[in-house]
C-alpha positions in Angstrom: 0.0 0.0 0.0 2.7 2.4 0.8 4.5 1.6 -2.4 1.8 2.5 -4.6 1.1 5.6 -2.3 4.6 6.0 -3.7 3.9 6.0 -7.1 0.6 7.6 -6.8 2.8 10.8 -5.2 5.5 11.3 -7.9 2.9 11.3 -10.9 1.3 13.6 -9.2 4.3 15.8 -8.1 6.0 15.3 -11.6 3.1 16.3 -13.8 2.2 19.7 -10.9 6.1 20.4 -11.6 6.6 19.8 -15.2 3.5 20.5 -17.1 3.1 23.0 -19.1 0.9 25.8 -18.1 -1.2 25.2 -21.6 -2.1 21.3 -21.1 -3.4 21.8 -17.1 -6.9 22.4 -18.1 -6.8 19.3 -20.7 -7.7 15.6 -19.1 -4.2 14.0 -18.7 -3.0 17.0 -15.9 -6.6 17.0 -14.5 -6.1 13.1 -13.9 -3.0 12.9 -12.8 -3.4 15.3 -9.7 -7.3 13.8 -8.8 -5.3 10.9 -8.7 -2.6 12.0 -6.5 -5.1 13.5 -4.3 -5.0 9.8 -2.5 -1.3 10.2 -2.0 -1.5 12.0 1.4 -4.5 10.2 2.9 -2.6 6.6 2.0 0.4 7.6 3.7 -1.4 9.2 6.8 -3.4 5.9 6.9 -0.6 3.8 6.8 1.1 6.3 9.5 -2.2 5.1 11.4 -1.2 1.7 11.0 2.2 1.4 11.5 1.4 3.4 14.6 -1.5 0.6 15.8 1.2 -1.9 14.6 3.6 -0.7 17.2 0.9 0.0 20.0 -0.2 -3.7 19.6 3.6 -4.6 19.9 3.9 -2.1 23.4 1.0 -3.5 25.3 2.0 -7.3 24.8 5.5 -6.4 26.4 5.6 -2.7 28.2 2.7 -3.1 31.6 3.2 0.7 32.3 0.9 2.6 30.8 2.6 5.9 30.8 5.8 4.4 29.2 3.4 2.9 26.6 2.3 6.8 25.9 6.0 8.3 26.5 7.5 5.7 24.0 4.6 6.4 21.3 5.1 10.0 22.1 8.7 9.9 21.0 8.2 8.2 17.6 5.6 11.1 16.6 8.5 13.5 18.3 10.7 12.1 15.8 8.5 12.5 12.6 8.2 16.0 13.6 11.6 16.4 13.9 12.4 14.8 10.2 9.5 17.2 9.3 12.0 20.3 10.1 14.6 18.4 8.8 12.9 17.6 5.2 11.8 21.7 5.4 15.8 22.6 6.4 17.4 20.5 3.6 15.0 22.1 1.3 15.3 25.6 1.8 19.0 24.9 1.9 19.0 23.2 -1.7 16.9 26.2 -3.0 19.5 28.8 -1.3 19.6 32.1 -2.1 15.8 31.6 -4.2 14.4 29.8 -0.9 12.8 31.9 2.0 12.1 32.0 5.2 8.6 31.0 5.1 9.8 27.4 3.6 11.2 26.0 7.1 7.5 26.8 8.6 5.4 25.0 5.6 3.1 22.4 6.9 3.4 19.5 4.9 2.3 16.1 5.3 4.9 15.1 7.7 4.3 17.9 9.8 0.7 16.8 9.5 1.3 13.3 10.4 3.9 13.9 13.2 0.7 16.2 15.0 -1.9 13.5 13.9 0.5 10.7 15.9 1.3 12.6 19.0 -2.3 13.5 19.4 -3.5 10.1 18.9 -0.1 8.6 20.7 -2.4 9.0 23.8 -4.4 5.8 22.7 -1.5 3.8 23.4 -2.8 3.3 27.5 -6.0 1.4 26.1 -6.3 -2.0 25.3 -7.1 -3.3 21.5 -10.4 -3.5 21.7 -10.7 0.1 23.4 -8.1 1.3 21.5 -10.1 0.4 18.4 -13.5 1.9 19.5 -11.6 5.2 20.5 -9.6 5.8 17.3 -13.1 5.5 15.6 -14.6 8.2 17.3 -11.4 10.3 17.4 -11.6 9.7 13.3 -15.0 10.9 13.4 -14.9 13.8 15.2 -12.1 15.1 13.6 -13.8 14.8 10.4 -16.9 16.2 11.8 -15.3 19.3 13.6 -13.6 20.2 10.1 -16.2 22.5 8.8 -17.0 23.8 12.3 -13.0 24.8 13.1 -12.7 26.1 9.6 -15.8 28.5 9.8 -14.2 30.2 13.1 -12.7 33.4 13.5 -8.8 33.0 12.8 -8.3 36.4 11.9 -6.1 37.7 14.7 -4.7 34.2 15.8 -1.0 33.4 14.1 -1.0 32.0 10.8 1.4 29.5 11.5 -1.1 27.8 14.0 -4.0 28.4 11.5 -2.0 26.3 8.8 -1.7 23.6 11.4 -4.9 23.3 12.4 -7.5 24.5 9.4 -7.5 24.1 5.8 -6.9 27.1 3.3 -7.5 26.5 0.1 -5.0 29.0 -1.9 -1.4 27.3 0.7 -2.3 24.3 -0.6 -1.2 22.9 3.4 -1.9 19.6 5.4 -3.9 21.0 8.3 -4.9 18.6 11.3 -8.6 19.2 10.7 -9.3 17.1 8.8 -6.5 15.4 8.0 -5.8 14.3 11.1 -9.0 11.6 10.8 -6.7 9.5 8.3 -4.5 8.5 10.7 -7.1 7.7 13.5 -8.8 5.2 11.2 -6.0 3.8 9.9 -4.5 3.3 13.6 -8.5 1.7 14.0 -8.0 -0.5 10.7 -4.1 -1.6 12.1 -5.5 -2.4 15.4 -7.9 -4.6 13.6 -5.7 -6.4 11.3 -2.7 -6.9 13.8 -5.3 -9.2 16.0 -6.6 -10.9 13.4 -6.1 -14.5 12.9 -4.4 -15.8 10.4 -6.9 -18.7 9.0 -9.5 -15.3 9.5 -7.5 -12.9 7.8 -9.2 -13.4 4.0 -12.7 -13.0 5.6 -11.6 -10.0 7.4 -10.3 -8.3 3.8 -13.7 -9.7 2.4 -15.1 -7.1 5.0 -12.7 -4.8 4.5 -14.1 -4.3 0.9 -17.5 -4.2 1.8 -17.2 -1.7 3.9 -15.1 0.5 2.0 -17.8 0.2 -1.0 -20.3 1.0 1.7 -18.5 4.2 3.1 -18.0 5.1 -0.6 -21.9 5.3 -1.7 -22.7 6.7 1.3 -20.8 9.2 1.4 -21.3 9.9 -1.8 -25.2 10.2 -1.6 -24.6 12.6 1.7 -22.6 14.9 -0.3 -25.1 15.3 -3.1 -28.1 16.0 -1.0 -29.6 19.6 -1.4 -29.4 20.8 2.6 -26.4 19.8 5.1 -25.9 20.2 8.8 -23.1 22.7 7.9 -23.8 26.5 7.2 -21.0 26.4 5.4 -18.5 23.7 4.2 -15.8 22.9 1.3 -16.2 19.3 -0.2 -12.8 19.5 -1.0 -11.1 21.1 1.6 -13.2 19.8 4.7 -16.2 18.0 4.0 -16.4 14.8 5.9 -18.1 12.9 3.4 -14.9 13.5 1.3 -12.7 12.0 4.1 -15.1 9.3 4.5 -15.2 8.6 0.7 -10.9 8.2 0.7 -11.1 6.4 4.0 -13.3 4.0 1.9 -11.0 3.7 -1.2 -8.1 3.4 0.8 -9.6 -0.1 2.6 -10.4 -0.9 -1.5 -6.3 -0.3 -1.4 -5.6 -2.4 1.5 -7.8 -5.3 0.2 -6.3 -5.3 -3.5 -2.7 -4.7 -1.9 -3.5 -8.9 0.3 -4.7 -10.3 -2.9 -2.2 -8.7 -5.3 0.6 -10.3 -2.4 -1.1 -13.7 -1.8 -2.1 -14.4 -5.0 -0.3 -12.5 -7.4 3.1 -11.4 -6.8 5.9 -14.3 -6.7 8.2 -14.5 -3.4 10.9 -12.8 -5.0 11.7 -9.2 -5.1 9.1 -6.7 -5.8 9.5 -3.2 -6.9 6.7 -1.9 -5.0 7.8 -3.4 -1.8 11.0 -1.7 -2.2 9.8 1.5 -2.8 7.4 1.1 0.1 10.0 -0.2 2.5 12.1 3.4 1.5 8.9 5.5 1.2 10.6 8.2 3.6 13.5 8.5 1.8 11.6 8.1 -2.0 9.7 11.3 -0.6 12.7 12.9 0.6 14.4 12.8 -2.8 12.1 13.1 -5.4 10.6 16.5 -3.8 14.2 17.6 -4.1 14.6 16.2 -7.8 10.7 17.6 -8.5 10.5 20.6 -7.2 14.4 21.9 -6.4 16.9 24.0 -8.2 18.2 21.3 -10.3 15.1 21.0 -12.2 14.4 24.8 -13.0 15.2 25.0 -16.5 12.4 22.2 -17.2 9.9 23.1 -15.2 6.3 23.8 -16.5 7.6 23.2 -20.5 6.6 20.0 -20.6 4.1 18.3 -22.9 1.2 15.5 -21.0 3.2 12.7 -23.1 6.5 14.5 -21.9 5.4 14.4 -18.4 4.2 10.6 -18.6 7.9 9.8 -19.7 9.7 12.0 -16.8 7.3 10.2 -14.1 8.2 6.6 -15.5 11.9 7.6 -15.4 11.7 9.0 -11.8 9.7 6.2 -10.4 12.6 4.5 -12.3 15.5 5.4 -10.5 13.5 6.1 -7.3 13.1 1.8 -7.4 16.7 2.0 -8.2 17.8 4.2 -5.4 15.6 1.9 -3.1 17.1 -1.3 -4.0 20.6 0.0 -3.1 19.8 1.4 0.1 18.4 -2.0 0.8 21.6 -3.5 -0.2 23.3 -1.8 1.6 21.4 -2.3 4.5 21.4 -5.9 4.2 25.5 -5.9 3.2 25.8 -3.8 7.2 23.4 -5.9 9.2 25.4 -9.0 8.3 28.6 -7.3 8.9 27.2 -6.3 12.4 26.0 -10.1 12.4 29.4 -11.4 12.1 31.3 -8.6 14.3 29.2 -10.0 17.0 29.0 -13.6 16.7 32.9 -13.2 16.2 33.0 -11.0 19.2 31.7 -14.3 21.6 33.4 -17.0 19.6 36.4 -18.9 22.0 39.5 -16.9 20.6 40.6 -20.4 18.8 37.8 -20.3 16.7 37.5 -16.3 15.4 37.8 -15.5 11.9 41.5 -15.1 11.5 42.3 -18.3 13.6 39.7 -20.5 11.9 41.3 -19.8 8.6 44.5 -20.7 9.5 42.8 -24.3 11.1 41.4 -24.5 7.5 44.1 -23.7 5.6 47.2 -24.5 7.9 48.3 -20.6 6.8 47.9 -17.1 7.9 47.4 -16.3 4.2 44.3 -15.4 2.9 
């Protein structure tokens, strides 16, 4: 699921970058970025349930229930703090074009590092509780959107209004309401971390049923001539239009198990490999996209031109993955052997054992 947030992300950051100002009223632009629009709610519903992942893992082995919330705590403290990070390096690649105002952007890890320490406080319940209260947490972020947007923010900082309400000309990740993707996908985590294994097709059986059954009902709600709102934006913070994602995005999660059980062979996979490196994908390819280095091309480009560019990034994003994995893998062996070879009777290290083999300190 995260890997094809992956790709889902850079066409839509490729084609906003390179396009040409003349083809983004035409179909293929239009497409590309009502597609990307799932981007951000996949990857703060996966947030959701990586967090639920890591919750389930806390209560079977930490008994304290404030170090359960301190340790959850931290790992949202550290997304925030790549958050700054990802904003520093950015601003220091565009230097002297970059301003001040770039460190302070809230993007979607700044989103989902507020989202996680907010709900990190679910951590003292058990699963079933935790379940029930990530659901109505989801909810009533969703619902409160429209209501926190339609208040007075006029003389409060717009730093704080950026984090917490949508406005639709910065183009930001406020927590209203996008904030309720991460509390249903730490519901949805919760869920599928307890499941059974011999219970686990059944559960993605429901898993699409309700998804298709958030979908049309949403969908009905946000067509109806009267709402409970005086005033709302379907696409900035309507609730039906977070229900409606949160719907495709359990679509996602049930296509992503039969795509990996039934599909996919044990080897590699490309998509796994740009999932397993999503931070990092993101990292680079906003740099690549949107950075100095790509100023001559930007906004020439034809749709077809476009197309091309995103094939190529995704490309070399899946080849920057697979080396950082090899890497990875080539260090934890090396740490593997350092410390088996660190407890081995001094007879029987590396050096010595050759020598036993061989009957010579030569290689």
């Amino acid at each position: 699921m995260r890997g094809l947030a992956v790709v889902i992300m850079i066409q839509c950051h490729t084609f906003n970058s390179y396009a040409h100002p003349d083809i983004r009223a035409g179909g293929p632009y239009v497409l590309s970025q009502f597609v990307g629009g799932m981007a951000a709610p996949l990857f703060l519903f996966m947030a959701g349930m990586t967090m639920a992942f890591q919750m389930d893992s806390l209560e079977r082995r930490e008994p304290a229930l404030s170090r359960r919330w301190l340790i959850s705590l931290k790992r949202a403290g550290y997304i925030l703090l790549l958050a700054f990070l990802f904003r520093f390096s950015n601003w220091l690649l565009s230097f002297p074009k970059g301003t001040m105002q770039e460190l302070l952007k809230v993007d979607i890890l700044n989103c989902m590092a507020l989202a996680l320490i907010v709900l990190s406080a679910l951590a003292v319940f058990d699963a079933r509780e935790r379940v029930r209260w990530a659901l109505v947490a989801g909810l009533g972020i969703a619902a409160l959107a429209p209501v926190i947007s339609n208040l007075n923010w006029g003389s409060q900082p717009t730093l704080l209004q950026e984090y917490l309400v949508p406005v639709a000309a910065h183009n930001r990740f406020p927590f209203f309401p996008c904030a309720a993707y991460a509390a249903f996908g730490l519901a949805v985590g919760t869920i599928v971390k307890r499941t059974p294994e011999e219970r686990f097709e059944r559960m993605m059986q429901w898993s699409v049923l309700i998804g298709l059954g958030l979908i049309l009902v949403a969908q009905y709600l946000s067509n109806i001539p009267f709402s409970i709102y005086p005033k709302s934006d379907f696409w900035l913070n309507n609730p039906t239009l977070i229900l409606i994602r949160v719907g495709v995005s359990l679509l996602m999660m049930a296509g992503a198990y039969l795509w990996t059980d039934y599909a996919a062979g044990p080897g590699w996979s490309w998509m796994q490999c740009l999932g397993k490196n999503s931070l990092m994908v993101y990292w680079v390819h906003v740099m690549l996209v949107y950075g100095i280095v790509s100023m001559p091309i930007k906004r020439t480009m034809s749709a077809w031109q476009a197309a091309i560019s995103t094939v190529l990034l995704v490309a070399l994003m899946v080849w920057l993955s697979a080396r950082r994995m090899a890497w990875k893998q080539r260090h934890a062996i090396q740490a593997s052997l350092a410390a088996a070879n660190s407890q081995a009777p001094a007879d029987w290290k590396a050096p010595s054992l050759l020598r036993r083999v061989w009957g010579s300190s030569r290689p």
